[in-house]
ZAVO-603069 format. One line per field, with one value per residue: residue number from 1; residue in one letter; x, y, z of N, C-alpha, C, O, CB in turn. Coordinates in pm, whole numbers, always signed. Each point is the difference from the previous one (the first is absolute). Glycine has a CB too. Layout:
BEGIN
num (NUM:...)
residuo (A:...)
n_X (X:...)
n_Y (Y:...)
n_Z (Z:...)
ca_X (X:...)
ca_Y (Y:...)
ca_Z (Z:...)
c_X (X:...)
c_Y (Y:...)
c_Z (Z:...)
o_X (X:...)
o_Y (Y:...)
o_Z (Z:...)
cb_X (X:...)
cb_Y (Y:...)
cb_Z (Z:...)
END
This chain:
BEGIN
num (1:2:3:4:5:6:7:8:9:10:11:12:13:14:15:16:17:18:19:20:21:22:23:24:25:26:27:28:29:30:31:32:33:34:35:36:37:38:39:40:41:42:43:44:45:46:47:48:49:50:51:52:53:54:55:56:57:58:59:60:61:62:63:64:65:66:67:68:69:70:71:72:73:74:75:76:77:78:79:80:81:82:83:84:85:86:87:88:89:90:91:92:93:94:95:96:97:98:99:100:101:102:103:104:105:106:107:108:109:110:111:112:113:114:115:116:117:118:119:120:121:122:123:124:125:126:127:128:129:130:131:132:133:134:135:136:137:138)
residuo (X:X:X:X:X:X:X:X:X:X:X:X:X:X:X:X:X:X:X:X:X:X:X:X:X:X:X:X:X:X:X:X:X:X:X:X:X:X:X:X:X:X:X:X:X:X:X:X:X:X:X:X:X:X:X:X:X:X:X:X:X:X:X:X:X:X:X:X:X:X:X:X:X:X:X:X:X:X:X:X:X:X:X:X:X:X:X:X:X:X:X:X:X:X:X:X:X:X:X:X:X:X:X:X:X:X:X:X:X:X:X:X:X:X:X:X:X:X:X:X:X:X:X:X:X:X:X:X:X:X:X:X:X:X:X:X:X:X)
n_X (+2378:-73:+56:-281:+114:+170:-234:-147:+162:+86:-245:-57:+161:-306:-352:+114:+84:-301:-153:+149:-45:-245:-102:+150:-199:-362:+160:+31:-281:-96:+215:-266:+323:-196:-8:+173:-395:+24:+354:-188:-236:+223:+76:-252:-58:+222:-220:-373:+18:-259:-93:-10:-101:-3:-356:+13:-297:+186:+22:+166:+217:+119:-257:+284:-7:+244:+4:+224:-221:+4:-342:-16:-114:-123:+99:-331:+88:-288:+224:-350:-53:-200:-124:+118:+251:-143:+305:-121:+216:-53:+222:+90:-159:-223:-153:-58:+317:-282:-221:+257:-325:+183:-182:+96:+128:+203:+82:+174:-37:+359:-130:+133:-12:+109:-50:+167:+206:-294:-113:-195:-234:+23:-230:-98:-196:+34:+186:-94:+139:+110:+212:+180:+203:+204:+273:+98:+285:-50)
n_Y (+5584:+302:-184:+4:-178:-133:-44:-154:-227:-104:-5:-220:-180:+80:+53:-143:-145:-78:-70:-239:-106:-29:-226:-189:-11:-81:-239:-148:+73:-3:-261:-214:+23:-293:-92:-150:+51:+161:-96:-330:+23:+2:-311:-165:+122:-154:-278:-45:-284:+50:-289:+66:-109:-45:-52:-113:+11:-189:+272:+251:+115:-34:-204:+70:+238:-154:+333:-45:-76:+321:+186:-163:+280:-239:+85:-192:+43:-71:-211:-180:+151:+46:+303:+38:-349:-52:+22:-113:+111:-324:-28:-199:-41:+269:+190:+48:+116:+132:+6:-7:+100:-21:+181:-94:+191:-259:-309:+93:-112:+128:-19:+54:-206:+175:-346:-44:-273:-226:-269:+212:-121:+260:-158:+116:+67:-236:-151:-29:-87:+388:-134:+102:-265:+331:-240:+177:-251:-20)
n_Z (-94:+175:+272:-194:-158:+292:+130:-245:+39:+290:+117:-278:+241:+142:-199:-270:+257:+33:-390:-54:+245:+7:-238:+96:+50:-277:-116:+289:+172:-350:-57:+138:+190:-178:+260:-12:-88:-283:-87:+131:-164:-254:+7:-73:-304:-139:+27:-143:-112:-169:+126:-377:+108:-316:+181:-259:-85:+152:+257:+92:-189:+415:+79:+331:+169:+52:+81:+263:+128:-184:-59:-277:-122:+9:-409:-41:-327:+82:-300:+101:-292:+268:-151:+183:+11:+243:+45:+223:+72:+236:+149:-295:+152:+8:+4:-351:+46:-195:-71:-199:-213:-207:-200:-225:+181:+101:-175:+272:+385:+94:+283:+68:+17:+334:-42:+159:-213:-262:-317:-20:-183:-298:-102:-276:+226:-386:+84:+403:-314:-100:+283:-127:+259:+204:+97:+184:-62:+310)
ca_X (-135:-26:-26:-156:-73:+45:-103:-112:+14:-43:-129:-48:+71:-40:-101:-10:+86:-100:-92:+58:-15:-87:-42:+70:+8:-149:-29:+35:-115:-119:+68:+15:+137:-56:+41:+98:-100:-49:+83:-16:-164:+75:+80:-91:-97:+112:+95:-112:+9:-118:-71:-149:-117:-90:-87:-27:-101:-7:+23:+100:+189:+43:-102:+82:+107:+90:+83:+25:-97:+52:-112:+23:-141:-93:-56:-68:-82:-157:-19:-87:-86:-132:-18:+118:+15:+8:+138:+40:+148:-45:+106:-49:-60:-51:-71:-34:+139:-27:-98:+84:-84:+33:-93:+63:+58:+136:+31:+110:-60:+118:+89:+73:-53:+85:-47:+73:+47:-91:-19:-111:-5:-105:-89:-136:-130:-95:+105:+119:+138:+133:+117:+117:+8:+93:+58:+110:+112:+15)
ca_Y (-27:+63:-89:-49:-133:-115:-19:-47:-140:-68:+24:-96:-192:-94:-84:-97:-117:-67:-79:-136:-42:+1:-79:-143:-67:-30:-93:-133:-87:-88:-111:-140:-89:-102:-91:-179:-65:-12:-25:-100:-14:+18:-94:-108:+32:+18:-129:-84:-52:-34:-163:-25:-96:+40:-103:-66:-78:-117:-1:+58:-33:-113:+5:+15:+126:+31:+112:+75:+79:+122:+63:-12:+1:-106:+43:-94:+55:-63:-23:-87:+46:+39:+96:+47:-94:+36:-120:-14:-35:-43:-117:-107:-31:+132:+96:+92:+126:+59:-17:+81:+4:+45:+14:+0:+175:-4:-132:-44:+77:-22:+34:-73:-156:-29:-105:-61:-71:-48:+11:+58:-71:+86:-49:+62:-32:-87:-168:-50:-100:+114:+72:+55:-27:+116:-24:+142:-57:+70)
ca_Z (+46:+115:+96:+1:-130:+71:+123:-116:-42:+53:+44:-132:+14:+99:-17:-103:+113:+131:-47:-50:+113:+52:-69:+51:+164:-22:-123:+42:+133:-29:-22:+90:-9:+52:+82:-55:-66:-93:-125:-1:-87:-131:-6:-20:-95:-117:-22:-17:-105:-81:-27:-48:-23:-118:-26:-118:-14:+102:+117:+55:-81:+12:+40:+98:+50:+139:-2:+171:+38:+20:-72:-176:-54:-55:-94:-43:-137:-38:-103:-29:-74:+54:+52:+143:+84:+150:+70:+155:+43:+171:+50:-5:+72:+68:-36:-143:+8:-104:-159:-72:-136:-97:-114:-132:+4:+69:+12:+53:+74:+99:+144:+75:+104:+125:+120:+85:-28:+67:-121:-59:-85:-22:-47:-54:+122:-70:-37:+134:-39:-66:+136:+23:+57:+24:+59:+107:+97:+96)
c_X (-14:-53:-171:-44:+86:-79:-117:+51:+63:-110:-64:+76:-104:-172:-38:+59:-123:-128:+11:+12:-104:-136:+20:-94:-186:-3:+21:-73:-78:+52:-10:+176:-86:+50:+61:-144:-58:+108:+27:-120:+24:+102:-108:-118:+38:-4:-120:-41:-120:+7:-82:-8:-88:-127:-79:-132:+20:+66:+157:+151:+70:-110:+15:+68:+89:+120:+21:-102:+70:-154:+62:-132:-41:-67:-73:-55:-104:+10:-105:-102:-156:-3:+74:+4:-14:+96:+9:+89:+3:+82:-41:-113:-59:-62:+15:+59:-60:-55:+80:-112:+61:-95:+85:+94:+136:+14:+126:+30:+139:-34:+48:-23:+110:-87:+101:-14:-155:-51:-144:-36:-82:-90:-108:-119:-64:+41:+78:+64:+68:+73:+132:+71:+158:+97:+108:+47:-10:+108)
c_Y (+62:-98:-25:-100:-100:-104:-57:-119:-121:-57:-94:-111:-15:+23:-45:-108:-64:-26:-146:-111:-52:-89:-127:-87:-2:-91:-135:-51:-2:-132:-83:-84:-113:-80:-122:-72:+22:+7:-143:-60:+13:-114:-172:-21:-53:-139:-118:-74:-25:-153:+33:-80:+32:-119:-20:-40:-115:+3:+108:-27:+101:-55:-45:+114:+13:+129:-3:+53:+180:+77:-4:+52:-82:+73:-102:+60:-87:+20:-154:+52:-14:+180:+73:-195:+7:-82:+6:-36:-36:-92:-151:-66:+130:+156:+75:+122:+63:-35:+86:-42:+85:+17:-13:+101:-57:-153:-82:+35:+7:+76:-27:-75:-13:-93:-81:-160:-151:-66:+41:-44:+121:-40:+122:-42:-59:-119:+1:-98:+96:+42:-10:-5:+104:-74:+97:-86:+47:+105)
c_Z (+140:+92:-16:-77:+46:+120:-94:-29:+57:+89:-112:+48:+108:+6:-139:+64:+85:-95:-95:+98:+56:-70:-4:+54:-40:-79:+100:+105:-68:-80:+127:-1:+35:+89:-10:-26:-129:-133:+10:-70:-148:-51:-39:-146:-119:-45:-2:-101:-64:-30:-83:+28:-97:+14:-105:+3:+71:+140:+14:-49:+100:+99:+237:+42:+98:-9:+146:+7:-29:-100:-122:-70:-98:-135:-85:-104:-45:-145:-39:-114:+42:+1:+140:+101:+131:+82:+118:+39:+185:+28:-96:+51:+116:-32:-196:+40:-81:-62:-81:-114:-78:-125:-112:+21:+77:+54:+92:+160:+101:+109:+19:+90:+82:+49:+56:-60:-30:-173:+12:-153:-105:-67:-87:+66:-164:+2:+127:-93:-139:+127:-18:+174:+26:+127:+76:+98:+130:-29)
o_X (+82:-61:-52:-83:-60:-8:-3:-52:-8:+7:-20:-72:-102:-42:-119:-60:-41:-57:-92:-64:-1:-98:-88:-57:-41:-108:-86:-6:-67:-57:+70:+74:-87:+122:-13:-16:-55:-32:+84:+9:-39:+19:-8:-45:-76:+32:+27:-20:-70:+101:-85:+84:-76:+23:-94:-56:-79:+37:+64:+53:-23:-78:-76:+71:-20:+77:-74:-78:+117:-94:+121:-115:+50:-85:+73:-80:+28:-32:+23:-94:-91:+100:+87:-69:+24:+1:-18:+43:-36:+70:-107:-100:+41:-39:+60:-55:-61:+22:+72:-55:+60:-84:+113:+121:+114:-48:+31:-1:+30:-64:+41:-74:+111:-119:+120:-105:-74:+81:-79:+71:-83:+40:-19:-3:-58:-66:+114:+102:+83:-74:+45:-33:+91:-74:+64:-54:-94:+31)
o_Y (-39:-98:-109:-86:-108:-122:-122:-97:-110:-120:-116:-96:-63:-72:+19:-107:-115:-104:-75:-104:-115:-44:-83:-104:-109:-59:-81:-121:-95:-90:+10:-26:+6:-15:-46:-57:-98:+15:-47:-107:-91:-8:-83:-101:-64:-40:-120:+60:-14:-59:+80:-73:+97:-121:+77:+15:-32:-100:+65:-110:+121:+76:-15:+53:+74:+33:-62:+46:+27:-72:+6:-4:-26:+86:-73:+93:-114:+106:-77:-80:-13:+70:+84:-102:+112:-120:+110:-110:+73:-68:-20:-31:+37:+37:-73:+72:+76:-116:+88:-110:+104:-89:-48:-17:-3:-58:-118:+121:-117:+105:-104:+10:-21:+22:+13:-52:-27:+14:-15:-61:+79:-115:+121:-115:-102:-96:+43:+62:-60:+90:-77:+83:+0:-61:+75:-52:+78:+83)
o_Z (+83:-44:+24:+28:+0:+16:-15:+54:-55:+25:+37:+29:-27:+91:-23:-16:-18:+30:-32:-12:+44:+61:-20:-32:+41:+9:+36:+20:+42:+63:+101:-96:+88:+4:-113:-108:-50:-118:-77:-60:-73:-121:-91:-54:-73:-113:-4:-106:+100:-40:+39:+52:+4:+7:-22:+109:+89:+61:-82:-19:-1:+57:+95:-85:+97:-90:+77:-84:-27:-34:-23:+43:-110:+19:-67:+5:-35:-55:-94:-3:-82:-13:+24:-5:+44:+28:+53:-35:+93:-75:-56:-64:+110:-111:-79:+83:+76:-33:+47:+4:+27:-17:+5:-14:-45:+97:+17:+21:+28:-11:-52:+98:-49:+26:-25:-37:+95:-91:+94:-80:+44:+17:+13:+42:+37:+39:-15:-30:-68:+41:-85:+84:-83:+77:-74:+98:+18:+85)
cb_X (-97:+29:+278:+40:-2:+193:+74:-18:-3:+156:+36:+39:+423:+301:+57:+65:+296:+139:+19:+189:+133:+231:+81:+261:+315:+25:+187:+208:+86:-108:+76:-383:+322:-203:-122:+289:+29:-177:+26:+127:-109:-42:+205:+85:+14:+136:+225:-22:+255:-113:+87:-128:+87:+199:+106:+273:+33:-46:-219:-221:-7:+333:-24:-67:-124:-105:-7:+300:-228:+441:-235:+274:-40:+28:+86:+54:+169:-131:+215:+136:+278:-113:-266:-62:+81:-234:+167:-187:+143:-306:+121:+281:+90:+192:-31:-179:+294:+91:-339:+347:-268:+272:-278:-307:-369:+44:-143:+70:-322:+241:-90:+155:-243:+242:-325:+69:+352:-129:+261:-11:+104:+77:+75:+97:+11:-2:-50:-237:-212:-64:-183:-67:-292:-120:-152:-91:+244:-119)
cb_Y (-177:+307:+195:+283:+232:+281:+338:+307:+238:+182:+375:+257:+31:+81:+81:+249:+271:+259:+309:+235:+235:+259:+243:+207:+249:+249:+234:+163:+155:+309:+104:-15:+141:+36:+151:+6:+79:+64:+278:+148:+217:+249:+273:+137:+252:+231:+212:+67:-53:+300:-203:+155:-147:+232:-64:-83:+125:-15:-337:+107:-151:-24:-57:-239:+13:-317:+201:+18:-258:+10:+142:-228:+220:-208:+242:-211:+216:-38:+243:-10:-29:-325:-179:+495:-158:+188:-96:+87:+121:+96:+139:+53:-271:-168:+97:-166:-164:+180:-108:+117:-145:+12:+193:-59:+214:+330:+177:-105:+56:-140:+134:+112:-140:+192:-34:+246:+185:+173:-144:+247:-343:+256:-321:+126:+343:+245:-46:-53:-240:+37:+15:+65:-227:+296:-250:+298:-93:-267)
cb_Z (-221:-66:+138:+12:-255:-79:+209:-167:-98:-102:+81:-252:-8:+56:+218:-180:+67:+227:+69:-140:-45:+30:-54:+93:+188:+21:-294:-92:+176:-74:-269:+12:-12:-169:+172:+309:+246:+265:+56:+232:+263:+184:+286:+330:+180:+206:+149:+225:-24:-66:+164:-190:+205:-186:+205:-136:-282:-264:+112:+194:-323:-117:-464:+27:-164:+139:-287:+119:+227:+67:+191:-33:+163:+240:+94:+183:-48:+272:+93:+240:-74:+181:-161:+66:-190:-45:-207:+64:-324:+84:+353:+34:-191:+196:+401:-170:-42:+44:+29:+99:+60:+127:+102:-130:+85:-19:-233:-268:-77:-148:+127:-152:-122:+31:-76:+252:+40:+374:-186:+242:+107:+4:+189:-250:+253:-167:-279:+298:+143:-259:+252:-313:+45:-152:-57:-94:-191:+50)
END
């Protein structure tokens, strides 16, 4: 092999070498590295727990809820066989945190619910004595 195609080919190694390279090193900075806060949020996400609440013709099932405090999702299936329902979610004693409605189409209604340690109550605004009494430990 003569010194030139030697030269040529090494010359071909080394830029197939630096564009590879060079591809590396672009891939991996656009690649977000995540932060401890959000492999802490993923963690928290992973691990979130669900509460139903089904509401019946004669009311709320269960018609008690105790749980830790911490965020959950609140999932309420509107099986009263009304048209739609109008629900209210509030301190016990106090202000109205959430309306929540429901229809035939969409009978089912969830969030996430973060509060602070305490009870709450949820209810139907037609029938107040259908509720659902929430409770959140400290």
């Amino acid at each position: 092999m003569s010194t030139t195609k030697r030269w040529l080919a090494a010359l071909f190694i080394m830029v197939v070498g630096f564009l590879a390279y060079g591809k590396f090193i672009r891939h991996s900075a656009l690649e977000p590295q995540p932060t401890a806060s959000a492999v802490a949020a993923d963690d928290a996400r992973d691990n979130l727990e669900v509460e139903l609440i089904t509401l019946r013709p004669e009311g709320f099932e269960p018609s008690q809820l105790t749980r830790p405090k911490g965020p959950f999702v609140l999932l309420v299936d509107d099986r009263s066989g009304k048209d739609g329902s109008s629900l209210r979610l509030q301190r016990l004693r106090g202000e109205d945190l959430r309306e929540l409605n429901t229809n035939r189409r969409k009978s089912e209604w969830h969030d996430l619910i973060s509060l602070p340690p305490g009870d709450y109550l949820l209810s139907d605004a037609e029938n107040p004595e259908r509720r659902c009494q929430i409770t959140l430990l400290p």
